[in-house]
C-alpha positions in Angstrom: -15.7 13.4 -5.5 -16.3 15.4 -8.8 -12.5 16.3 -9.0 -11.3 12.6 -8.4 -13.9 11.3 -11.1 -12.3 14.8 -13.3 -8.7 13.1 -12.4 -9.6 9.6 -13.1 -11.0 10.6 -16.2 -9.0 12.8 -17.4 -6.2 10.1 -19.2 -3.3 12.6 -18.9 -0.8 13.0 -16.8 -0.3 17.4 -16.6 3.7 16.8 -16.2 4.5 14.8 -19.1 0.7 14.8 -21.1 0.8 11.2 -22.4 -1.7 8.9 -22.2 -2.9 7.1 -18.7 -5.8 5.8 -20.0 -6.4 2.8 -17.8 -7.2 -0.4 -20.1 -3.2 0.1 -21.0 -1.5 0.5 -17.3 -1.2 -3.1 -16.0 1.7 -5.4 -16.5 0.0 -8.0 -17.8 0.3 -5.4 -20.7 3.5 -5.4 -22.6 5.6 -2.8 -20.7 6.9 -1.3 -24.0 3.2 -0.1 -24.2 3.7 2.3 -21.7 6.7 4.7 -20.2 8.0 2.8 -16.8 10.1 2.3 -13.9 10.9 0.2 -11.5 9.6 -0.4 -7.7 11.9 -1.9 -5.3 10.3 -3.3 -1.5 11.6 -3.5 1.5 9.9 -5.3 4.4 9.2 -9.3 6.1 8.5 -12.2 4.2 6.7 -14.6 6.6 4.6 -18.0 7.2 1.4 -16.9 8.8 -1.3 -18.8 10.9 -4.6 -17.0 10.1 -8.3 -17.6 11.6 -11.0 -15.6 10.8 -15.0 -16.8 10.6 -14.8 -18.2 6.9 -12.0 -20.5 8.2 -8.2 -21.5 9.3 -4.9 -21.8 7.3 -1.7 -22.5 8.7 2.3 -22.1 7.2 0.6 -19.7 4.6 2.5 -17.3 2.5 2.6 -13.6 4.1 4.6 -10.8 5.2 5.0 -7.2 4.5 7.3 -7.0 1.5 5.5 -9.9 -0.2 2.3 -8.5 -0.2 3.8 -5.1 -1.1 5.8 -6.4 -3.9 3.4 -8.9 -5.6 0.6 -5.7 -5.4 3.6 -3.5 -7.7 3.9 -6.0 -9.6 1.0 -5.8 -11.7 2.3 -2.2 -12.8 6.2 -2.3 -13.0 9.1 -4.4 -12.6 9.3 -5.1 -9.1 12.2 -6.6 -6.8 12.1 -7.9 -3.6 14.2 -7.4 0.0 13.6 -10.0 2.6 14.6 -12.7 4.4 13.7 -16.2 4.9 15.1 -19.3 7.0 15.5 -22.9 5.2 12.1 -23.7 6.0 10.4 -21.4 3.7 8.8 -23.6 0.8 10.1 -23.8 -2.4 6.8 -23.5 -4.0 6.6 -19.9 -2.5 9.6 -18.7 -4.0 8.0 -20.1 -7.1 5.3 -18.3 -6.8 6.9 -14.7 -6.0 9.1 -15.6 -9.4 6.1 -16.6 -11.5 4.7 -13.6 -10.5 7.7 -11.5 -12.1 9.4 -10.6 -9.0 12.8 -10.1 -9.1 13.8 -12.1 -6.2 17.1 -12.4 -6.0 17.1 -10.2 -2.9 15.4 -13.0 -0.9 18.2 -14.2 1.6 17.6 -17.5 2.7 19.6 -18.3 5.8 19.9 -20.9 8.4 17.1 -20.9 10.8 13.5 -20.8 10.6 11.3 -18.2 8.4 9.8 -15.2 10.3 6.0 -16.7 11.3 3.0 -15.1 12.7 0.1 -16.5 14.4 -3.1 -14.7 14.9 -7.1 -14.5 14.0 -9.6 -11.9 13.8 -13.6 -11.7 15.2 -16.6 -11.0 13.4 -16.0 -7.9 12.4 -12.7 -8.4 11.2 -11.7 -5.2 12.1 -8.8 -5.9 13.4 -6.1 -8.6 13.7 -5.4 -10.3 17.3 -1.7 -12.0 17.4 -1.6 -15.1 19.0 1.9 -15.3 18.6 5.0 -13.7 16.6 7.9 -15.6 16.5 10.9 -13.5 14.3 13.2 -16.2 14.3 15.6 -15.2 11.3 13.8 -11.7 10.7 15.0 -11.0 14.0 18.2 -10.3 12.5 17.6 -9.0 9.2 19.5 -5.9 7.9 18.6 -4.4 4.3 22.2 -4.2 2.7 21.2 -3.0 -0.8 23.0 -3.9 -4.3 24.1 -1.0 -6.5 21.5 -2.1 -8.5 18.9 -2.1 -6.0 19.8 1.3 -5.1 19.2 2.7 -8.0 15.0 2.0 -8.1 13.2 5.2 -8.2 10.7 3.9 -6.2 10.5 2.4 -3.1 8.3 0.9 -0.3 9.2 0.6 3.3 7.2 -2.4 4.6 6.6 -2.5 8.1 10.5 -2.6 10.0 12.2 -1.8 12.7 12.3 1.8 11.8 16.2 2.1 12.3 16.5 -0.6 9.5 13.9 2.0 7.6 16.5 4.7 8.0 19.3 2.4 7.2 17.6 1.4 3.6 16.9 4.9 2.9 20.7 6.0 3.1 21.8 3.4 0.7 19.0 4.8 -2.1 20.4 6.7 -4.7 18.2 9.6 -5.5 15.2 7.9 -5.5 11.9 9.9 -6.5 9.6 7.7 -4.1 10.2 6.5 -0.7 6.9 5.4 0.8 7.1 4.1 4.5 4.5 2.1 6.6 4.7 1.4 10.0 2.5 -0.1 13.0 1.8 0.4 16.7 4.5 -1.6 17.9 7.2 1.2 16.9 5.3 3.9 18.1 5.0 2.3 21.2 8.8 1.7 21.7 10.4 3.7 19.4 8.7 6.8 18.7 12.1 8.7 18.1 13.7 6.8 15.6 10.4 6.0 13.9 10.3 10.1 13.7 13.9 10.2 12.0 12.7 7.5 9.7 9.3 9.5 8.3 11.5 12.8 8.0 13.6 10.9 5.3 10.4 9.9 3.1 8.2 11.7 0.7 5.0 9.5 1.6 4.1 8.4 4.8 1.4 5.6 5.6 -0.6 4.9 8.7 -3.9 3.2 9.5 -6.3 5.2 11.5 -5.6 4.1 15.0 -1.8 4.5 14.2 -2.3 7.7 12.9 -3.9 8.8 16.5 -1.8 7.3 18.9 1.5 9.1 16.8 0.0 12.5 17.1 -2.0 12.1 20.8 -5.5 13.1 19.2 -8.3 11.6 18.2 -9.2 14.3 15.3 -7.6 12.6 12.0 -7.7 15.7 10.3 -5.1 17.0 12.9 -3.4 14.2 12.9 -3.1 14.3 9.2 -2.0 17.9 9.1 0.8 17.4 11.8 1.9 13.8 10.3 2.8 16.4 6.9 4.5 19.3 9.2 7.5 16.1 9.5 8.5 16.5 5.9 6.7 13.8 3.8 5.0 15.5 0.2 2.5 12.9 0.9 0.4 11.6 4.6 -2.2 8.9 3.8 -4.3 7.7 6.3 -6.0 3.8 6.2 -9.2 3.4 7.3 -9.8 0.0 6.2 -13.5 -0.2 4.8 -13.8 3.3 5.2 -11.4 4.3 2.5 -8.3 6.9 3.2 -7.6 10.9 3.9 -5.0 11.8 1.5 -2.8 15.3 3.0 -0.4 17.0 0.6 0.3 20.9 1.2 -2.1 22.4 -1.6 -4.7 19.1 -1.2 -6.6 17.0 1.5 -9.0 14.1 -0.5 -11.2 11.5 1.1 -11.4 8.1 -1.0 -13.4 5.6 -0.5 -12.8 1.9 0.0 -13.9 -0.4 -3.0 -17.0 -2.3 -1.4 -16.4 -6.0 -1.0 -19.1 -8.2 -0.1 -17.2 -11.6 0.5 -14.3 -10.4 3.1 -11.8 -13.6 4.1 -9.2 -12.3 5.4 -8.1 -8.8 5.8 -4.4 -9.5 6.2 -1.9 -7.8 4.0 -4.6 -5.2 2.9 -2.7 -1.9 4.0 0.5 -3.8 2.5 -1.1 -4.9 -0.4 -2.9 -0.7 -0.2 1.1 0.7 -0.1 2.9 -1.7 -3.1 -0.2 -1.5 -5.3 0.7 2.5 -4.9 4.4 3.0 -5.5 3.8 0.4 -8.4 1.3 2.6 -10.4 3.2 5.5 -9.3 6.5 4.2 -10.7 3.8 3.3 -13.8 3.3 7.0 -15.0 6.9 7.7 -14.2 6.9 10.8 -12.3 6.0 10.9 -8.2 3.8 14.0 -8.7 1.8 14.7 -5.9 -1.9 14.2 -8.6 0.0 11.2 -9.4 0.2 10.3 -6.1 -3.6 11.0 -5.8 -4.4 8.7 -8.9 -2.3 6.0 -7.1 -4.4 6.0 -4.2 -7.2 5.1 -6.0 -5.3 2.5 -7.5 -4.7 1.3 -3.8 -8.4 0.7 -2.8 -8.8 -1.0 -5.9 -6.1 -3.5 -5.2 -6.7 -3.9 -1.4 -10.3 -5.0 -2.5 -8.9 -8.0 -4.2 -6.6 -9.1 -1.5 -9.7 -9.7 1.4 -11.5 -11.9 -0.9 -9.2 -15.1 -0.1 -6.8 -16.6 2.1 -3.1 -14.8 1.7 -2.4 -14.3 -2.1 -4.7 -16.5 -3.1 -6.4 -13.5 -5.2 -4.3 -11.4 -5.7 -1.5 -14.0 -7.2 -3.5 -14.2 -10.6 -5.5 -11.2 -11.2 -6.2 -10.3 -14.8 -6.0 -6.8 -16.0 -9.6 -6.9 -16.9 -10.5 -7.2 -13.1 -9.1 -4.3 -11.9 -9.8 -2.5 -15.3 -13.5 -3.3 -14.2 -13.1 -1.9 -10.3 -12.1 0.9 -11.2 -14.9 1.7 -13.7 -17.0 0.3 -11.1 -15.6 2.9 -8.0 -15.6 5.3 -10.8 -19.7 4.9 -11.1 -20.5 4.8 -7.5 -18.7 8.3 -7.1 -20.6 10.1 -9.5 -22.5 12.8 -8.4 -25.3 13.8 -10.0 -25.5 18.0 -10.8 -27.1 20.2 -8.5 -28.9 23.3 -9.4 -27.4 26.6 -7.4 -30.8 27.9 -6.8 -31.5 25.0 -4.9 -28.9 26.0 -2.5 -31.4 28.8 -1.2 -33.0 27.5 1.8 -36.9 28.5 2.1 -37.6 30.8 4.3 -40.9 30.8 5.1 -43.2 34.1 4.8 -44.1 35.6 8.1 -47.8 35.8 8.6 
């Protein structure tokens, strides 16, 4: 914990040394402010039917890529790759623009929009599908621009992991591919979901995902073997409980920012993933600290996201919010100095 508070704290980036002091890395910022890139996500835009204990919504804005790209978009320019049917409001691709998405990737086609029905218990640990109905996502294929292409960094929303493979071939030279996944493809598709992580540099799970891929219980060794595929980078989501971070030379625990008012936990681990290729794409270079720093950055955002209904939080945040999260995470992670002699256990005199 002292070396992420060291990391947090230290404002500097050690492969290009300038400034990543925090009150000036969000877009609400003027981008000129600060060296950028540009994120580019990949993934499902959907209607969703959600129920949890604090209440219902129905025909609400969610999918992978949007949660994923609104999240980046408080750090970079962001653009969007998805597809909707001609039922999908026009008020929601309002509210993608507004946000400064580039959304000129969003295909609208005939048919209806990719929807999603489901609720969660008490705990709201995890989601239970009512229904899933893919409609037009059931034939969506990722044929990039050149311009789309050419982002250096780039999510992988949850797809079919072929179409993950397929994106990835069209990228040209890209410092960041990050890829997220679910059961559902390791169930059925194991093999070409194993193709698909090879390709990337940072690979994201969620805890129970993370088990059932490498047939153990021990996350640790999950972890480890997750990194012997080829990605620089294995995160693994554990909802309230934070993340495990594996790189080669590193293995971090973060914690999760604690949220006392959780609505609705859906689009966390998407909002988790965009939130970190956007601040990665932020300080401009996909170093594995950077990577660490972005993590952080990821717990912070995914806080936000739980506290409402869809976007409904994270839509409109101010800089100041997450400026004051992060102080706040910062503070609860401080650890106060120990004294070496103390490390001595007493040993009793013998009588």
């Amino acid at each position: 914990m002292h070396r992420l508070r060291s990391l947090l704290n230290s404002g500097v980036a050690p492969s290009s040394g300038r400034s990543l002091g925090f009150p000036r890395t969000f877009a609400t910022l003027p981008l000129k402010d600060s060296p950028v890139s540009e994120a580019l996500v990949i993934g499902s835009v959907a209607l969703d039917d959600v129920e949890t204990p604090h209440g219902r919504v129905e025909g609400t804005l969610g999918g992978s890529a949007c949660y994923g790209s609104v999240a980046a978009s408080y750090f970079v320019p962001t653009a969007l790759v998805a597809v909707v049917g001609r039922d999908f409001p026009p008020e929601y691709r309002t509210q993608i623009v507004e946000r400064g998405i580039d959304a000129s990737g969003l295909q609208e086609v005939d048919g209806k929009t990719f929807r999603w029905s489901g609720y969660y218990e008490r705990t709201m640990a995890m989601a239970h599908t009512n229904t899933t109905e893919l409609n037009v996502f059931e034939h969506f294929r990722p044929d990039l621009t050149s311009e789309q292409r050419r982002k250096p960094f780039v999510f992988l929303a949850n797809i079919h992991p072929d179409l993950q493979c397929h994106a990835v071939k069209q990228l040209d030279n890209p410092q960041l591919v990050a890829l997220d996944t679910m059961n559902l493809w390791i169930e059925v598709t194991k093999k070409e979901l194993t193709e698909a992580i090879r390709q990337v540099t940072l690979l994201l799970m969620n805890e129970d995902e993370a088990r059932q891929f490498c047939e153990t219980p021990n996350l640790i060794e999950a972890g480890r073997a997750l990194l012997q595929l080829g990605p620089r980078t294995v995160v693994i989501k554990k909802g309230e409980h934070g993340a495990l971070i594996f790189q080669k030379d590193h293995y971090l625990s973060i914690p999760a920012f604690p949220v006392s008012n959780v609505k609705d936990p859906t689009g966390a681990g998407d909002t988790f993933a965009g939130s970190m290729v956007g601040y990665a794409a932020r300080l401009g270079t996909a170093t594995d600290e950077n990577i660490r720093r972005a993590v952080v950055i990821g717990s912070i955002m995914a806080s936000f996201v739980v506290e409402d209904f869809s976007l409904k939080r994270t839509i409109s945040l101010q800089a100041v919010e997450i400026e004051d999260r992060i102080k706040q995470l910062q503070a609860m992670m401080t650890i106060p100095s120990l004294d070496p002699a103390t490390f001595i256990p007493h040993i009793a005199p013998v009588a």
